[in-house]
C-alpha positions, 0 to 999 in steps of 0.5 A, spaced: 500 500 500 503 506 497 504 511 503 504 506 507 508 501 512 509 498 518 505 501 525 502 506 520 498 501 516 497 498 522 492 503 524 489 504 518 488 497 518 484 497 526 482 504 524 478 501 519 475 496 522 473 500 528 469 505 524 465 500 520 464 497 527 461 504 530 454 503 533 451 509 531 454 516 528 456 519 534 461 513 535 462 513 528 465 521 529 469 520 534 472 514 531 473 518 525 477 523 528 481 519 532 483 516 527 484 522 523 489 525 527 493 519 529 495 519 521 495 526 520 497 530 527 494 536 527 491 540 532 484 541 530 479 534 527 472 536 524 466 531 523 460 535 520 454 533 517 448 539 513 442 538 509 445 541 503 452 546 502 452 553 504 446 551 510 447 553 516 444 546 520 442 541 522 450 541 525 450 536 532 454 537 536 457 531 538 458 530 531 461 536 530 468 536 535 474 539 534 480 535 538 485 538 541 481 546 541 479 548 548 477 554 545 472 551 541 465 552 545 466 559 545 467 560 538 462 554 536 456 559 535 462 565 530 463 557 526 455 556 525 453 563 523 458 564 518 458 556 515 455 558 508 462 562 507 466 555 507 471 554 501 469 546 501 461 549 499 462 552 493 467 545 491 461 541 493 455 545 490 458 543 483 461 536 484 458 532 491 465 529 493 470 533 493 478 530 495 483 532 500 485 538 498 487 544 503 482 551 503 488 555 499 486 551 493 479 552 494 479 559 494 485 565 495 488 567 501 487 574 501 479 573 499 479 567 505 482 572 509 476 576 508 471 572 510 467 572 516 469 565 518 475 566 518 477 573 522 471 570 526 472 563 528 479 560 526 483 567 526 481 567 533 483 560 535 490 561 530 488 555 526 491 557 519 492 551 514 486 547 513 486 539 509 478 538 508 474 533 504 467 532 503 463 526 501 454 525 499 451 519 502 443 518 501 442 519 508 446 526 508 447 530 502 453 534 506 458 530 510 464 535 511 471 532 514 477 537 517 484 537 519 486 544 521 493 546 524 496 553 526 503 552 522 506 548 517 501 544 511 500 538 509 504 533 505 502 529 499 502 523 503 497 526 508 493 528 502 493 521 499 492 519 507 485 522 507 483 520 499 484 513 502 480 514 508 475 517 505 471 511 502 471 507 508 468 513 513 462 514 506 462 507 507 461 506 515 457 512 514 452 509 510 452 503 514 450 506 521 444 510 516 442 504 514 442 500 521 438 506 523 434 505 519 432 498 520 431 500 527 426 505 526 422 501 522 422 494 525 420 499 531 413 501 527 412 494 525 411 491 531 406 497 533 402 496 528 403 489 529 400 490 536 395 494 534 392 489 529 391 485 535 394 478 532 398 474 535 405 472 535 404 465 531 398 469 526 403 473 525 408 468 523 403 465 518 401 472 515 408 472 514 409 465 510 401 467 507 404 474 504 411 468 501 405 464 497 405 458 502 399 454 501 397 451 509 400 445 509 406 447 507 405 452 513 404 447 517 410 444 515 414 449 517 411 451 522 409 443 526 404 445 526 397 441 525 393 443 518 387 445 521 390 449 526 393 453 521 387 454 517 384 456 523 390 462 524 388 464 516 381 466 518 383 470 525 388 473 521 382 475 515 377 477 520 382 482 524 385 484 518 378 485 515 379 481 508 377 476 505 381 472 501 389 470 502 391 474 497 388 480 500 391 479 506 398 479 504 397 486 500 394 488 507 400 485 510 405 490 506 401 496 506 400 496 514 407 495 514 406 488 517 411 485 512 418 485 516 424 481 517 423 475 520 428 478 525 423 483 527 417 478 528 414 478 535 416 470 536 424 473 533 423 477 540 422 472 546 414 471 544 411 465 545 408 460 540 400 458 541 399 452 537 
């Protein structure tokens, strides 16, 4: 791996793997960061989310960190107010992904000099030479990354450390949406199962119903007897106020009843009527 050797890709490798493991993006933001500066030091790391380029929120608070700046929580509101005027907006805005690559890249010293955010936010704090990247996920529009320092740039190989992260923190991010995701529905799949009034079992046969399975074959999955399968499918039609199989299972899909097995009542400790 080019750029990298030894306990350096040691803890690219550890690194890597603990952001895919995050639990949730706050971990996932510390990790990111640690990391971050482990492989480039610097003084200041940022992990940011926004709706869009050039807004100034939603921005978490615990996902927005800078390592190392204890002045940070007293000029957190100058960094909100004036965000719009950061140089990695008007980059993103046209190509949603931009590479490592150091603010005076993305705009003129003398013009960035000027703005807002910098005489406000970083000048203050004596933050001088920023390396940042950015990258779309379809859970957040913008996800922005910062590695700032008061002296001395960046080298090539500390670009390159970034670009090869960069893939893997998108990547972990994504995840972490994902997972939430299901978290999110699984939980109102089982209020709408709850509120269907079926049981654990109806719903499992609901569930092999909406597969195409005939009762026997139900049966058989299930060990259950045939005529007490059938006696499951007319409670089911009754509650769900249908008539036919078919229209049962579309109800199933339209109610939000047709989850993964995992989600279902008996995946969470229910106990089976036979």
């Amino acid at each position: 791996m080019n750029g990298l050797s030894g306990k350096s890709l040691r803890t690219f490798s550890d690194g890597v793997r603990e952001l895919y493991g995050a639990p949730d993006v706050e971990s996932l933001s510390r990790r990111t960061l640690r990391l971050l500066t482990t492989l480039i030091p610097a003084e200041t790391a940022v992990f940011g989310e926004r709706t869009a380029a050039g807004t100034g929120g939603p921005f978490r608070s615990d996902a927005f960190i800078l390592h190392g700046c204890s002045e940070f929580r007293k000029n957190e509101h100058a960094y909100r107010a004036y965000l719009p005027e950061h140089p990695i907006d008007t980059a993103f805005a046209a190509t949603h992904d931009v590479a490592a690559i150091t603010f005076d890249r993305l705009m003129p010293p003398d013009r960035w000099h000027r703005t807002g955010l910098y005489n406000e936010f970083f000048r203050p704090l004596r933050l001088e030479n920023i390396l940042c990247a950015a990258f779309e996920s379809d859970a957040m529009p913008f996800v922005s990354l910062g590695i700032v320092r008061g002296h001395g740039g960046f080298s090539p190989r500390e670009h390159f450390l970034l670009d090869l992260l960069r893939p893997h923190i998108a990547g972990a991010y994504d995840l972490v949406q994902r997972t939430l995701r299901c978290r999110i529905e699984a939980s109102k799949a089982a209020d709408e199962i709850d509120r269907a009034g079926l049981t654990p079992r109806e719903f499992e046969v609901l569930h092999w119903v909406r597969m195409g399975k005939t009762n026997s074959e139900i049966a058989i999955i299930l060990g259950a007897a045939r005529l007490t399968v059938k006696k499951h499918v007319e409670n089911i039609l009754r509650k769900l106020n249908v008539e036919t199989r078919t229209a049962a299972a579309v109800r199933a899909v339209e109610s939000g009843l047709s989850v993964p097995d995992t989600c279902r009542p008996d995946a969470r400790g229910a106990t089976h009527d036979q």
